[in-house]
Each structure stands twice: as C-alpha cells, then as structure tokens.
N, C-alpha and C positions, 0 to 999 in steps of 0.2 A: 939303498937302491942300487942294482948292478946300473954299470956305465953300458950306454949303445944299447938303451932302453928302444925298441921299435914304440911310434906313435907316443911318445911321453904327455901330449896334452892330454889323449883320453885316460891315461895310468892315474895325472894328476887330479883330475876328475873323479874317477874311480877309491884310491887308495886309502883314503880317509872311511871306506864303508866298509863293513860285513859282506864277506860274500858265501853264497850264489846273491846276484841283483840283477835287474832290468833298468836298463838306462832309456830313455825316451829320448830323443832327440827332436824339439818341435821344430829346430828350424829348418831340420830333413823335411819333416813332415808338411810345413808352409814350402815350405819348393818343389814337392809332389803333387801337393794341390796346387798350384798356380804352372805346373806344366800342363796339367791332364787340363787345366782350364784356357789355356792358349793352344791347345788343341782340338777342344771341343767349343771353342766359342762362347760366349755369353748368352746364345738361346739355348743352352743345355745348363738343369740345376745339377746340384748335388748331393746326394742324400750319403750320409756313412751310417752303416750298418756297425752299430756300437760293438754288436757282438765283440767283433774282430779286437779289440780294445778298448775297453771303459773308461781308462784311467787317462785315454786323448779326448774326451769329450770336453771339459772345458775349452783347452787348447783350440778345440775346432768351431768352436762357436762362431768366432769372426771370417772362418774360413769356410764352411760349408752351410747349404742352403736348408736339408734339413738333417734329423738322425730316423733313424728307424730303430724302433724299441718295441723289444720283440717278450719283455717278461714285465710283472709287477718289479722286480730287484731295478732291473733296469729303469724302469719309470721312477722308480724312488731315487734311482742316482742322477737322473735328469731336474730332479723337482730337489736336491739338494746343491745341486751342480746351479738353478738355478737358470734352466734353460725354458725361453721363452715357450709357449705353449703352439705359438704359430712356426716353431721348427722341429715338432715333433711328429710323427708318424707313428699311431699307435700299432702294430701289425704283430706276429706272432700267431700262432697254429694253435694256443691253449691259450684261451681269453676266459674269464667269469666277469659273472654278472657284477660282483662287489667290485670287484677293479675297474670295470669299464665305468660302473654308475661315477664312481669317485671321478674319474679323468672326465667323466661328462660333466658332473657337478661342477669341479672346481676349475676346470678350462671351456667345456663348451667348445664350440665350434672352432676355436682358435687352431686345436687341432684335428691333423688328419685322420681319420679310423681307414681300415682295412678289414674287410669280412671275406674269409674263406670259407664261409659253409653255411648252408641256411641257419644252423640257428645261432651263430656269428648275429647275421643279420639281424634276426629276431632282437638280440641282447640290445643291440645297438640302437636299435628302432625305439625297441620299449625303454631303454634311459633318456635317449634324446624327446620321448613324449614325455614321461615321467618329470623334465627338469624343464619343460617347452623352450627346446633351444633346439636351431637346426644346426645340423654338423653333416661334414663332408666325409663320401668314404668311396673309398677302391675297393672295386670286386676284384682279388685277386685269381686270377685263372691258375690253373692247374697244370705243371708240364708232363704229368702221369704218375705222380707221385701223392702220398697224402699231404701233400700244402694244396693251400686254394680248392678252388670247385671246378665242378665240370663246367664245360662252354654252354650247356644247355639247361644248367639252372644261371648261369649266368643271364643267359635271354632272358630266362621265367621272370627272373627280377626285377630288369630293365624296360620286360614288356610291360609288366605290372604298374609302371609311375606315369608322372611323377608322384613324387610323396611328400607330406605334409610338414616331416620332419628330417627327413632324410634326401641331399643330395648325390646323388653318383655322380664324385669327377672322373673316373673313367679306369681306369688300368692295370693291375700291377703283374710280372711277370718276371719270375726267377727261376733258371732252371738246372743251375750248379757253377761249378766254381772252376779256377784253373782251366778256363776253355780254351786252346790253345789252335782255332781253326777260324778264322776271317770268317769265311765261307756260312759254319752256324750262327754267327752272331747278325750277318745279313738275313738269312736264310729265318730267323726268327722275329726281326724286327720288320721284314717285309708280311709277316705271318699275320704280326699287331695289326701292320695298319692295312690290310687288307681287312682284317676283322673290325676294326673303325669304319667303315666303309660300309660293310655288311649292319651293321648296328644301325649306323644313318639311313641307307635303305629301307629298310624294314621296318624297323621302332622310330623314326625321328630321333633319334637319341645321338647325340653328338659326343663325342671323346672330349673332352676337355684335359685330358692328363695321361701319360703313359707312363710308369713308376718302371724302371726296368732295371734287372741285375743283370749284366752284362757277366760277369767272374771271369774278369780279364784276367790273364795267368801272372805271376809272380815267378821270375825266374831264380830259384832255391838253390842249386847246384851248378857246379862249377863246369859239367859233362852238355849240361841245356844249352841251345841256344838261346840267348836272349831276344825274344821278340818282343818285349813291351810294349815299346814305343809304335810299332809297325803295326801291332793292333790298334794300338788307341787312336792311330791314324784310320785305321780301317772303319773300325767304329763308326768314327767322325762323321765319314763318310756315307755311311749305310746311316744314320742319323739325318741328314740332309736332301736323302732318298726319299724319306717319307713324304705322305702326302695328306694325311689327316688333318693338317692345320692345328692341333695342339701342344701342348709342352711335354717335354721328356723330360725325365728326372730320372739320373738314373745311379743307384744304389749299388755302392761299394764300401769294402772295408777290406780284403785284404791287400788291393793294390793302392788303396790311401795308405794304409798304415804299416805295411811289412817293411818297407826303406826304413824306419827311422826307428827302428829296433835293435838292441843290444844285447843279449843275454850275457852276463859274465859270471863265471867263475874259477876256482883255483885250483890248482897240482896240490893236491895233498898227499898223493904215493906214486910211486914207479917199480914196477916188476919186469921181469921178461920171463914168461913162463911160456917151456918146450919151442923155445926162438920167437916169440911175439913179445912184441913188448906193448906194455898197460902202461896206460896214466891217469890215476885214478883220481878224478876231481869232487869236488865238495859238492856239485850239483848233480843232475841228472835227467833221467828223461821225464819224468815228472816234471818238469818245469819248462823244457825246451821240446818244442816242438816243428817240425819242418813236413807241411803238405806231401806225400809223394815219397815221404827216405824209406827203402826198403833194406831193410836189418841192415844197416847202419853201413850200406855198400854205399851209397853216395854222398860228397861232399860238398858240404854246406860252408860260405865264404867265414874262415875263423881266422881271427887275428892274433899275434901271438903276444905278451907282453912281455918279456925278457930281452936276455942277451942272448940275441942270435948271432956270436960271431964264430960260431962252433962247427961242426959238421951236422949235416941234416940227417934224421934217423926218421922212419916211419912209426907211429904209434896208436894203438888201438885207444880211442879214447872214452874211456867208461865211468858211470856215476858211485853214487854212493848207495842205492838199492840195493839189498841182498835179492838180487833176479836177474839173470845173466841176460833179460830183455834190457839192460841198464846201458845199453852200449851206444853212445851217439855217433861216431864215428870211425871206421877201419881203416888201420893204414893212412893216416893224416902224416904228410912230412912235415917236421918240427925240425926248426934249428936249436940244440944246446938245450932241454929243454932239462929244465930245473923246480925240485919243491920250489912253491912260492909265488910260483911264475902264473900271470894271469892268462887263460884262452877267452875268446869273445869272440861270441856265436853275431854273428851281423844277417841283419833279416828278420828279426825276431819280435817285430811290432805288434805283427799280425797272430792272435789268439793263443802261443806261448804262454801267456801269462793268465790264460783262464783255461788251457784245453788242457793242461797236462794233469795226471793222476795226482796232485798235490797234497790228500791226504794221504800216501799210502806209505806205509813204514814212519808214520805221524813226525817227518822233518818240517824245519820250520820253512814258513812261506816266506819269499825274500823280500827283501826289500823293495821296492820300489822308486826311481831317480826320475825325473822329468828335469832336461836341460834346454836353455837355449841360451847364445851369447848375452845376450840380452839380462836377463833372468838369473844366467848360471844355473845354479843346482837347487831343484825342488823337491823333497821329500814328499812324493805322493802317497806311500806308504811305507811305518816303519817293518823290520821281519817279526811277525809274529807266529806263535807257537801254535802245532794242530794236535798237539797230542791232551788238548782241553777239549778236542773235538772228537778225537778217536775214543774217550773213556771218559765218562762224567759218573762222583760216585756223591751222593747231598750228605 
C-alpha cells in the first residue's frame, strides 16, 4: 500500500474486493432520511421509489413508511426482501391482469394499488370482485404525459361510486425529477389541493391521501449550487399550505438515496495522447451514472485513493468500452495519479446500479457492498458474468 493514502478507512473497506463495485453506505442513508424527516415533520409519510435503488430496500424498511413498486421484478424482490404488504404501493404504467390477481390474492387490501388508466381500473376492480376483498387505490393524475389519466376520466370514476370493492383514497401525482424551482413544487401542490376541494364540492368525495413526487434536485456537480436543503425547507412549507385535511405521502428515491452511493473503480492504464492525458479505468459508463453530465464536461465529486503527494495533472477519465461515448469525466485534477490507484465516484446511490447499459460489450456486473458501522460490510451481490446473457448456445 503507498504511505499518505487519502481516506484510508474507505481504501480499507474497499481493498479486499474486485473492482469496478458499488459500496452502499446505510448509515449515509439513515441520516438522509431522518433529516428530510425533521424537516418535514411527522404529518408527512414517506414512500421511496425502489427504482432509484433495490438493493436499499431492506435497509429501508424500519425507515420509510412505504416503497413504490413500479414492475412484477420489483414485487418479487419486495416479497423476497420480505416486506410487509401494508408498505407497499402497487403503481407502475404497465400492470396485467396475472400480476395484479397474484398481489390481490395473496395480500388483499393490505396493499396500496394505483390505476392510471381505465382499464387499470377495470383489472383491479375485477380481481378485488374475483377474490371478494376490498383494496385501496389512487387514481393517478397525469402531468401531460403518458403516466396517469386525464382529470376528466378521473371525475368519471369518482363520480360513478362508491364501489363495492373498490376504495378511492385519493391522489397520486408525479411530474419529473431534478426540479430545481421552489415556486413549481408550490405552484403544483396548491394545484392538488384546490382540485380536493373541487372533488368535495361536486362528488362529496373527500381526499383522503395525496401520494406526491416532489423530484427534489440532487446536487451532482461540483459547478451547481447546492440548494437541497433550501428546497426541502420550501416544500415543508408549501406542504402546511394545504388545506384539504388529508395525508401526504410523498415519493422519493433519488434524493433518499443518491448520498449514500459509491461507485469504485481502478487505473488500469495512463496515455497522453496529442497533450491530453487518459486514465483508463476498469469501469465505465455502463455502470456509472450521473442525472445531467453532458459529454463528460461536468464534474461529479470523485475521491481519489493514492498518494497524492505529488503535483496535480488534469486527466480525462475514461472506461473500458470500445466507444469513445466511454468518457466519464474531462479534465479532472489528480494528484500523483498511479496504476492501481482507486477513483470513487460519490453520489452514486441513486439508479447507477440499474440505469447503465450493463450488458454492452458483455463485462461483468460488479459487485455489490452494503456497509454500516454497525454491520460493517454486506455482500449484496457477488460480480457476476453477462456474457451467459449476451450468447446462449443448448
């Protein structure tokens, strides 16, 4: 090991594994939720949207109120994970009928459904008759996009009940991510509860629930201001505004879980070709992913694991892809920077670990680490191979 290692705990941590890897950090993650929840108070739940990261869903079970699970894959790792049935949120754009009967049969009302589209509804209606069990569900509204339904089959619905099997608690609304304006996040939650308001007028139909995705922003680069904290204050705020009288619940996943992410991997070559200098590591963009990088001009907080007592050189930092898109970062200054030597991509909680092209050029999938003091180090998954997946011959 070189002497004037930067950060030796996380190297120590790290060293023993294969790399490219993804380290988890839960007890980043338990101090992200218990800020955003001393923020928001305890009449606000919290739902995390699994997408963002699967492999925190255990982890989150004692810390968040419910998940949103948006595929049959997903449901199956919640019913392996072994998560109650009253913190799940069935939701998702592409439902069938076999999937949904199953989650009605063997949970029942325990959980939440979600229907964007009539015949969403229909699926839901006819398993919950089929199994004679009532189950709750959110009509998701639509921000103008193909998720949810229009406001005016929404009415149709609500005018049409009650119903014999089916309850409507009220809400759900999501209308993108990295929002980065105070102003829309008011501007849309005053929108809801004017529309609770309109429901109750009209239908007797009261709101019982507003299911809302905020896509509070995630500051990535070094060039951002960080406003986090200043929104989820604003939020709060525009939260306490309402006036409907029922619960919010409102649904994240990249600002629960982008903190407490690690991508790592290693220098496996160094060129300087026509005055640029390359460092060519074992991972790539296939694996690492960052909201926002445009060709590889912004930087994303990386840590460097050597001996930096050298002079600092700029260095273009690129994967192992044969595809000159392989470039995660331009011009990063590096101190001493040496084969061997670890970089660690920090931020990388959030959907890295499912968004990237990971079969492409059939390398293998990394490893997977889940840490806390507590715990220490948990192999959540070992690296395994995609080139059984790229080519099957019997």
């Amino acid at each position: 090991m070189k002497k004037s290692v930067s950060n030796p705990k996380l190297l120590n941590v790290i060293k023993d594994y294969q790399t490219p890897l993804y380290l988890f950090d839960t007890d980043i993650l338990a101090r992200q939720i218990q800020k955003i929840k001393n923020i928001l108070g305890d009449h606000v739940e919290l739902c995390y949207a699994m997408k963002a990261n699967p492999f925190l869903t255990k982890s989150l079970v004692p810390l968040v109120d419910f998940f949103e699970v948006c595929s049959p894959g997903e449901f199956s790792i919640c019913e392996r994970a072994q998560i109650p049935g009253d913190k799940i949120v069935l939701s998702g754009v592409h439902k069938n009928a076999l999937d949904v009967d199953h989650a009605v049969k063997t949970y029942g009302g325990s959980i939440t459904y979600t229907a964007e589209s009539l015949s969403h509804w229909q699926m839901l209606h006819d398993s919950a008759e089929k199994h004679q069990v009532s189950i709750p569900v959110l009509l998701r509204l639509t921000s103008g996009n193909q998720f949810g339904m229009d406001e005016n089959l929404m009415k149709e619905i609500i005018q049409k009940g009650p119903y014999q099997w089916i309850t409507i608690e009220g809400i759900q609304y999501f209308s993108g991510t990295q929002k980065k304006s105070s102003s829309r996040l008011s501007k849309e939650l005053t929108k809801l509860d004017a529309m609770c308001g309109e429901l109750k007028e009209a239908y007797g139909f009261t709101v019982k629930k507003i299911e809302y995705g905020p896509g509070l922003p995630v500051c990535y680069f070094e060039e951002e201001e960080n406003k986090e904290d200043e929104m989820l204050n604003d939020l709060s705020s525009a939260i306490r505004a309402m006036t409907f009288g029922g619960s919010v619940t409102l649904e994240m996943g990249r600002f629960i879980a982008a903190s407490c992410g690690y991508y790592v991997t290693q220098v496996v070559d160094k060129k300087t070709n026509k005055g640029v200098n390359y460092c060519i590591v074992d991972g790539g963009c296939h694996q690492v992913n960052y909201y926002g990088q445009m060709l590889a001009m912004k930087k994303p907080p990386i840590l460097h694991l050597g001996d930096e007592t050298g002079e600092t050189e700029e260095w273009t930092i690129c994967g192992s892809l044969c595809t000159v898109n392989d470039m995660l970062c331009k011009q990063y200054p590096l101190k001493n920077l040496q084969l061997g030597d670890y970089l660690v991509f920090k931020k990388t909680g959030a959907y890295s670990v499912t968004e990237g092209m990971s079969l492409f050029l059939s390398r293998d999938l990394p490893t997977v680490l889940l840490y806390s003091e507590k715990d220490q180090i948990t192999a959540a998954r070992q690296s395994m191979p995609t080139n059984i997946l790229n080519y099957f011959q019997s």
